[in-house]
N, C-alpha and C positions, 0 to 999 in steps of 0.2 A: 723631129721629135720621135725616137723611139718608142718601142712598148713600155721599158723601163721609166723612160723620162713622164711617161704619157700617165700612168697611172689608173687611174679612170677619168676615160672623157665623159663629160657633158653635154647638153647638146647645144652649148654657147661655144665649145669647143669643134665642132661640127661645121657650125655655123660660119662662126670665123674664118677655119679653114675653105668654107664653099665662098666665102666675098674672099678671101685672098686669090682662090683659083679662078673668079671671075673676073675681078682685075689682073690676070695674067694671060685669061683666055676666053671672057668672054663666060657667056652664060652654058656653052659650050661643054666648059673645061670643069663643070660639076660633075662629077662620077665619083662614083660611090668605092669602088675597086683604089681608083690612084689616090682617092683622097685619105684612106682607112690606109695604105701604105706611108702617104707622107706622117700620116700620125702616128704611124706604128701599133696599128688596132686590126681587128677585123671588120669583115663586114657585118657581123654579128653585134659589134658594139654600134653601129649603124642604128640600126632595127631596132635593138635596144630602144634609142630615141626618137629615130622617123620610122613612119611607115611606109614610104617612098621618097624616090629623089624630090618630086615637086615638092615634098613638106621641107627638105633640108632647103628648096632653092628660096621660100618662103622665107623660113629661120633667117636665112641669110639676107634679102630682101629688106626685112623686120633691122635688121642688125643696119646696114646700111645705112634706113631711115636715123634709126636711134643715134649712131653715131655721126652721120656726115650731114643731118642737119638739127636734128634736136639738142646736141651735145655743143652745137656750135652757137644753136641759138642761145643756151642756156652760158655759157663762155660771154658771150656780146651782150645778153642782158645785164652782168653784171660792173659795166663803164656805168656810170651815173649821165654822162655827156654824149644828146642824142648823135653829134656831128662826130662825136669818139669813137659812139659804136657805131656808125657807120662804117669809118675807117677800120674799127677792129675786125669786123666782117668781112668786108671785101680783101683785109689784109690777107685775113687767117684763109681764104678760101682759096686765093691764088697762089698764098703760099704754097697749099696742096697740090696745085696741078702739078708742081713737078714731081711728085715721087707717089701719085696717088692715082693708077689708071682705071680704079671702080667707077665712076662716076662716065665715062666715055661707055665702058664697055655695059651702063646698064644705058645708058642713050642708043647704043646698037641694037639692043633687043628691046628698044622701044614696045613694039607692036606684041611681043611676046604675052600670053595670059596671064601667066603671071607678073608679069613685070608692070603692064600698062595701068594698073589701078594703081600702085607702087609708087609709080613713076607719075602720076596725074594727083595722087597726094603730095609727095614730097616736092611735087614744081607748083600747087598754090601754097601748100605750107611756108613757101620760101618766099614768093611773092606776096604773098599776104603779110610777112613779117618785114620783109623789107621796105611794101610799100608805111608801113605801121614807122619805121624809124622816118621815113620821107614826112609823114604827118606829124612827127616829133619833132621836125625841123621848122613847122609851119608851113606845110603846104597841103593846098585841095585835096580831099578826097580823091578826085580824078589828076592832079596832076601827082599823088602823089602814087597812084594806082600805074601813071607813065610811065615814071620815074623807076619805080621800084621793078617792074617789069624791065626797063632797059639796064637796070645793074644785074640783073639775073641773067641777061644777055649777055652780058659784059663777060660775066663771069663764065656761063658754055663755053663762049668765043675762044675764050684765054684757056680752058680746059681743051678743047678737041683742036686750037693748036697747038698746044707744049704737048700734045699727045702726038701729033700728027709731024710736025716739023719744031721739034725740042729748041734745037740750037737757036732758030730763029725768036722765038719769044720767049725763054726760061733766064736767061740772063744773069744776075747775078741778084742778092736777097734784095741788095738797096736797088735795083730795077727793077723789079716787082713789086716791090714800095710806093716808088715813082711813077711805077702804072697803075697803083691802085688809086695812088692821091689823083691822079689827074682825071679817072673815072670818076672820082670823088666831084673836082671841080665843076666835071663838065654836068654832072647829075646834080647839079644843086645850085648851079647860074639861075639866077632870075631871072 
């Protein structure tokens, strides 16, 4: 995007741009310089919105959350059928590991200050909901507390491989399908 095309950014436009260059690079790859270039801004329109890099790596953090679990959750609440949105969940999730490398490279800066409260919301928010569809199915508290927990794994697993080694698990959409349904069965055997 040009300066022309760019017009006035915002600082959702900031934001955006710092989780696309984290999925490219890693929490790393936020700089304020390359990213006001890919936009066609200055650093000035920067400031403008943040007052330092950490606020943009925040913005983006925030943006993250909103979109890759609250936007999904609110997507899966909308199946009327607990065993539906199960499956629309785990579909919609794995479908992303192939073309979606934010979620690996915020697991790498785990430990980072900003990230780790981030990252410690967004991983009970996920299990917390997840185990909530396990209890919609009819199960324990604690098995569904398991449960919900081992599909979150499922899901990692299946994200930092298609990240790590593509060819061997990204396969084709009806195989990813196939792995979801089967995560599906094996999390919900009596």
């Amino acid at each position: 995007m040009n300066r022309h095309q760019a017009g006035r950014l915002s600082a959702d436009d900031w934001a955006a741009a710092a989780l696309d260059a984290i999925g490219r690079g890693g929490l790393a790859a936020v700089a304020v310089e390359p990213l006001a270039a890919l936009l066609g801004a200055t650093k000035g329109s920067f400031y403008w919105h943040f007052p330092n890099r950490d606020a943009l790596v925040t913005a983006a953090l925030r943006r993250w959350e909103a979109r890759h679990t609250e936007a999904v959750i609110r997507l899966v609440e909308a199946e009327p059928d607990p065993l539906r949105r199960l499956r629309l969940l785990l579909v919609t999730v794995i479908e992303s590991t192939g073309h979606d490398s934010v979620e690996v490279a915020v697991l790498a800066t785990a430990a980072h200050p900003l990230v780790a409260p981030v990252l410690a919301r967004v991983t009970e928010r996920r299990i917390s909901y997840t185990q909530k569809l396990f209890r919609d199915l009819g199960f324990t508290p604690a098995e569904a507390r398991d449960r919900g927990l081992l599909a979150v794994t499922a899901y990692l697993g299946h994200a930092q491989l298609a990240h790590a080694t593509p060819d061997l698990v990204q396969g084709t959409a009806a195989a990813r399908r196939r792995y979801a349904d089967r995560v599906i069965a094996v999390l919900t055997g009596r």
